[in-house]
N, C-alpha and C positions, 0 to 999 in steps of 0.2 A: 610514933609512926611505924615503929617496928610491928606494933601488935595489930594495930590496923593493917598490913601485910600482910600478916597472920594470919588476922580472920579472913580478910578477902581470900587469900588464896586456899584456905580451908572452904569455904562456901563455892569456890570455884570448883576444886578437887572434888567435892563431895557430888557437886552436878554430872560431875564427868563421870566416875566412879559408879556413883549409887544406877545411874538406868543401865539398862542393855540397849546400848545405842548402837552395836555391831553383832550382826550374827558370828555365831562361833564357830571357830575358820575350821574348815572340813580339808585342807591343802595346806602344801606347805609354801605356795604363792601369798594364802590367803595373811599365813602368818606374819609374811615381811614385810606385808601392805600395811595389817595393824601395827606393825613395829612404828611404822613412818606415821601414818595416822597419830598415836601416841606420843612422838618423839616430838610431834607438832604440838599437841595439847599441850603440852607439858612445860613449855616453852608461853606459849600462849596465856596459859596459867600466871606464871611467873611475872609476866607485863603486866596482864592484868592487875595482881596483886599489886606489882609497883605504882601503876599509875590510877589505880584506884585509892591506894593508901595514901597517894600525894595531894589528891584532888579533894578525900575527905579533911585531910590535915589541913590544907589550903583555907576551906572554906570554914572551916571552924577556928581558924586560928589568927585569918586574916581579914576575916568579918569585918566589912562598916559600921559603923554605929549608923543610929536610926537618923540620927541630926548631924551625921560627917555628909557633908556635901563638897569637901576638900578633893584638890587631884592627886593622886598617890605621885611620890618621889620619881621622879625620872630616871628612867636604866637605859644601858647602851650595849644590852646583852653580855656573854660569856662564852668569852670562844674555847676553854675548855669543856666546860658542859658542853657546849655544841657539837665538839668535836666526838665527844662520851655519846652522846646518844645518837650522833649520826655513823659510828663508827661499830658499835655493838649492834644495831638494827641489820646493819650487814653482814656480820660475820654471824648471825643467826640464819639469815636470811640463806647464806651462801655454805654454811652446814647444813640445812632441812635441804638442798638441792643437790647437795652431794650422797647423800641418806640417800634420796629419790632415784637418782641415777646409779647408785653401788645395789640396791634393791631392784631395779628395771631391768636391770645387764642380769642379776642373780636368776628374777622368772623368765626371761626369755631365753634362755639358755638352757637347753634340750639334753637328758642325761644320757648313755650312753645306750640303753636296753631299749629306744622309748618306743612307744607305738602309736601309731597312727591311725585319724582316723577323721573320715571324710564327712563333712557335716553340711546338708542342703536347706536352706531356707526355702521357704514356698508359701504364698497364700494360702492357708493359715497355718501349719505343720512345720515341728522340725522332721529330718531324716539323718542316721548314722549308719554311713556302708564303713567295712571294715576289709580294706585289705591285707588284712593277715588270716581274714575267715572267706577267701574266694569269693569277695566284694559282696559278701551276706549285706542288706539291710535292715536295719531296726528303725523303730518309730520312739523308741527308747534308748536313750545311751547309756550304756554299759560299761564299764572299765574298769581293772585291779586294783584293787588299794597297795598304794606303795610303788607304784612302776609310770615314769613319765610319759606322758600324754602327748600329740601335736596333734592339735584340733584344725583342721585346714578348712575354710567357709567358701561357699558357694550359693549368688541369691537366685532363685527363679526368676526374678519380676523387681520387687522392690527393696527399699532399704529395709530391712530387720536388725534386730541388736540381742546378738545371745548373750545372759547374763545366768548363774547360779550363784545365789548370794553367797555360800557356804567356803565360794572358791575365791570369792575376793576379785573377781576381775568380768570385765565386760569388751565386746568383741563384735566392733558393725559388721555386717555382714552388707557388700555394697554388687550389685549386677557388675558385672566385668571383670572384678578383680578378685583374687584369692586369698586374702588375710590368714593368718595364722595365731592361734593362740596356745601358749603351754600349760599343762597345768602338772601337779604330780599329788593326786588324793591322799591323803593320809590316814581317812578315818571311815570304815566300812559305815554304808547306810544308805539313805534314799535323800535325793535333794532336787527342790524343785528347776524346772530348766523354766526361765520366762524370755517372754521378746521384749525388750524395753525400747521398742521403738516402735510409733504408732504409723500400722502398714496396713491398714485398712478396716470394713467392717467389723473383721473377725476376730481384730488383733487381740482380747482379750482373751479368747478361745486359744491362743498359739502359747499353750503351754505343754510341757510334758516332764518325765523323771529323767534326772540322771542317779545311776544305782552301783553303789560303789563296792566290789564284791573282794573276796579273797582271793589270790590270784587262782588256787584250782579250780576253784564254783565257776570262774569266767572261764578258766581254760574250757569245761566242762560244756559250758550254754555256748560260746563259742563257735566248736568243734557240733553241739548236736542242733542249734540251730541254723547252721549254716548246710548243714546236710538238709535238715527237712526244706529249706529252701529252694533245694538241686532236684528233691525228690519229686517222680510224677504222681505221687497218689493226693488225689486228691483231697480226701475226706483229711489226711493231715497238712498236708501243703496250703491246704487252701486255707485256712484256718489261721496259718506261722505267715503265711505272709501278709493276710490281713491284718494281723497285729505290727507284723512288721514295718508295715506301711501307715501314714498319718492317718489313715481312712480316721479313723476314730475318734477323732478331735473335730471333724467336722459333719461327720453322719451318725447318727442312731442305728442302732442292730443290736436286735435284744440277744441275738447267739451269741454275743460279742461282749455283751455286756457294755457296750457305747452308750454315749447320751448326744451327741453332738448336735448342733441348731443349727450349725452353718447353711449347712446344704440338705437335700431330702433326706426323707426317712427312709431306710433302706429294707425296711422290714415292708415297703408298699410297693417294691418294686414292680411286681406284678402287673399291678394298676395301672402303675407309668409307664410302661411299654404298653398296654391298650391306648392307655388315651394317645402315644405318639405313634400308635396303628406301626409297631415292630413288631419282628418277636420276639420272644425276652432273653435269651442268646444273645443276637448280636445286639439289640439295645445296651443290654447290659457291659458287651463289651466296647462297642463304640463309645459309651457313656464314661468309661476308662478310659479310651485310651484319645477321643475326641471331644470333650465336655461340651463345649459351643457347640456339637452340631446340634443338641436337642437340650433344652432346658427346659426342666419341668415352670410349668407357671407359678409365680408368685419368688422364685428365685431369679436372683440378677444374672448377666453369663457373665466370664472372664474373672471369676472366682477363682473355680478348681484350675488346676494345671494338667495338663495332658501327661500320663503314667503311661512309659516305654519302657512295660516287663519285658521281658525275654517269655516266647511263646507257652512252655509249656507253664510259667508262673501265671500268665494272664489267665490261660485254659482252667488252672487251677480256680485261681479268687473269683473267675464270672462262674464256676461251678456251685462253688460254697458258697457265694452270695446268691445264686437261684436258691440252694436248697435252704438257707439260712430263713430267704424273704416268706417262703412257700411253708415251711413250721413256725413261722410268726403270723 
């Protein structure tokens, strides 16, 4: 019976072991989540082993013969076994919950340098403003490697679920209320951001980067894109905040290098303020900062979300995207 333990739990281990059944943790959240994840298997295992070793022992050892049509001997159970297997099940049970909860108290506990940063869901786009760069926004998030994070969530419209596999942890994002999540990156790179919560048409389209830098490269992009954000020239502003903003996940702009299907092509602007008899100024800007009033045909309305730049940013991006549509 021993060796039959053996080999089950070897055939077990080897299942566990041999795949890449987790991404390789980019945090040091990511890593105590695998701890417990692990801590479980491993445990798991072990039962396994036992009561798979017991079950094949059982039947090969306690086999009917083909012409026993006899009732097997009468038993009145075992109250130490009983109390064996009902007394280990729990004190397993009530260690993997102690694990769970010495680990939960560990990530949600903010180190002492950490920074903040304000994360908006929206039909279909995330967005990251950063107040320690003069409420700069990104359409990408950005953050140091090595320095704790508080991710603070805010939904437009509906429920969304921010998720980065790398980081080990997931974070609804619900209309009304403010959740929080910690993280602290530990490993410079690029890792995908997805919505694991299905929030309408576009939801497959609601993805984007988080990009995990050294802390001077971020001081760096920080400090110089938060300036070009302040700034009135347009030919560069216009440009930093169109990137900055989700626009690109949902519209095409070949200046821009976008592909987006959600909503029009932006490269035909022109057209679509003929056909809605505007002109393409304030089309262009009511179409920011008003979506509903005018929807081009064959797209639904109550899609996009109404965008409340601060003036001289709007003045900017309806600039760049006149002169963007007009060289495509």
């Amino acid at each position: 019976m021993l060796g039959l333990g053996t080999l089950m739990g070897g055939i077990a281990a080897a299942v566990a072991l041999l795949f890449p059944w987790l991404p390789k943790p980019a945090s040091d959240e990511a890593g105590r989540i695998d701890f417990v994840f692990w801590f479980a298997v491993v445990i798991c295992i072990v039962i396994f082993a036992i009561v798979s070793a017991a079950l094949i022992y059982a039947v090969i050892n306690f086999r009917a013969r083909p012409d026993d049509d006899s009732d097997g001997p009468p038993t009145h159970g075992h109250t130490k076994l009983e109390v064996v297997w009902t007394v280990i099940p729990t004190m397993l049970v009530i260690s993997i919950g102690i694990v769970s909860a010495i680990v939960l108290g560990q990530n949600d506990a903010t180190g002492k340098d950490f920074m903040r940063v304000n994360v908006t869901a929206q039909q279909f786009a995330w967005s990251f403003q950063y107040p320690d760069g003069k409420n700069m926004t990104s359409g990408t998030l950005r953050v140091p490697v090595g320095r704790s994070i508080l991710l603070t969530f805010t939904s437009k419209d509906v429920i969304h679920s921010f998720w980065v596999p790398e980081w080990g942890q997931k974070q609804d994002t619900v209309p009304g209320i403010h959740p929080t999540l910690h993280i602290t990156p530990n490993k410079v790179g690029r890792f995908p951001v997805i919505c694991t919560e299905l929030c309408g048409l576009g939801h497959a389209t609601m993805r984007t980067w988080a990009i995990v830098m050294p802390r001077a490269a971020f001081d760096k992009w920080l400090k110089g894109t938060s300036a070009a954000q302040t700034s009135t020239n347009t030919a560069v502003s216009g440009a930093a905040i169109f990137k900055s903003q989700p626009c690109g996940s949902c519209h095409t702009l070949q200046a821009a290098g976008t592909t987006g299907k959600v909503g029009p092509d932006l490269d035909k602007l022109p057209s679509y303020a003929q056909q809605a008899k505007q002109p393409l100024d304030s089309f262009v800007s009511d179409s920011i900062t008003d979506p509903n009033a005018y929807t081009q045909p064959g797209y639904p309305k109550n899609v996009m979300p109404p965008f409340n730049l601060p003036k001289p940013q709007l003045d900017a991006l309806v600039q760049y995207l006149i002169q963007s549509s007009k060289k495509g």
